[in-house]
C-alpha positions, 0 to 999 in steps of 0.5 A, spaced: 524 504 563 518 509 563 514 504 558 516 498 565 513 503 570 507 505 566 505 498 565 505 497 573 501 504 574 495 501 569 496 494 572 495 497 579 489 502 576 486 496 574 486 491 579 483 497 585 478 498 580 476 490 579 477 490 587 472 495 588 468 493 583 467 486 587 467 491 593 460 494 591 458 486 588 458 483 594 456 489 598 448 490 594 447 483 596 447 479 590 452 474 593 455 472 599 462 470 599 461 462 599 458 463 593 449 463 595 444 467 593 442 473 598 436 469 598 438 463 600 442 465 605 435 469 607 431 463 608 436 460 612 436 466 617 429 465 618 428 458 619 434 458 624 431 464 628 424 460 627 427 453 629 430 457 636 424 460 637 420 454 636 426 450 641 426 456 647 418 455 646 418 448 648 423 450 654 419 455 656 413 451 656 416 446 661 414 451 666 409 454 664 402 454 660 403 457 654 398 461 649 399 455 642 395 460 637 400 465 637 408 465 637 412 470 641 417 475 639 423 474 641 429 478 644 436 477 647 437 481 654 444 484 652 444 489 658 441 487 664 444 491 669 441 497 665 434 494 663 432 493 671 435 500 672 430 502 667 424 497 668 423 493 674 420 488 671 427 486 668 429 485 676 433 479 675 434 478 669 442 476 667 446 478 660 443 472 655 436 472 657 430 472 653 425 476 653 418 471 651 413 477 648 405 474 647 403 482 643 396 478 642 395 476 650 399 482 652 404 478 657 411 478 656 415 473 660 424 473 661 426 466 662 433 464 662 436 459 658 443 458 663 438 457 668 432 454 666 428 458 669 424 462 668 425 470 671 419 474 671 412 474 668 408 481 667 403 483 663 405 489 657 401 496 654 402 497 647 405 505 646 402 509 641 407 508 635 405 500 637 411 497 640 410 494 647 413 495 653 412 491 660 407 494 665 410 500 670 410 498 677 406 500 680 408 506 685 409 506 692 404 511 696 
């Protein structure tokens, strides 16, 4: 009887250890779980979020001119409500909508896909540790 529950206390020990052994393989990224590597996954990813971009720039473009020798940084607006409280320029702007930011020519654009509209166009200052924000309004006197 003993020798029946020792064998059960290693096979346990043993297949949590194997469990987490393939825990921590598949966590460092070497793998994911449909058996590709990291890498492929990662270009993937970034031709998908390039293909997007591409296809928002074409979208975007049918309403107004854009700048062709550079490409914009894309964001998703997730907090709408939020985001005009704390920045005029987001006015407007619904959950889902997508901030077009042109660092070069310092123009940021919200255009709403659901909509296809686009929301606003305003300019943009770089902050000192170098992310871009849309200009402030300006203040009433």
């Amino acid at each position: 009887m003993m020798n029946r529950n020792l064998g059960k206390i290693i096979g346990l020990v043993v297949l949590v250890a194997v469990l987490i052994g393939a825990f921590f393989y598949l966590r460092a990224g070497d793998f994911s779980f449909f058996g590709a590597p990291a890498e492929d996954n990662a270009a993937a990813v970034a031709a998908a979020v390039e293909k997007e971009t591409a296809d928002l720039v074409a979208k975007v473009g049918r309403h107004m001119i854009l700048p062709t020798d550079e490409t914009p940084q894309v964001a998703e607006i997730s907090d709408a409500t939020l985001a005009a409280k704390e920045q005029p320029f987001y006015a407007g702007a619904q959950n889902g909508d997508r901030l077009l930011v042109y660092l070069n020519l310092r123009k940021a654009i919200i255009y709403s896909p659901a909509r296809d509209l686009i929301v606003n166009v305003g300019p943009i200052y770089m902050e000192e540790d170098g992310t871009a924000q849309p200009a402030p309004a300006p203040e009433e006197e």
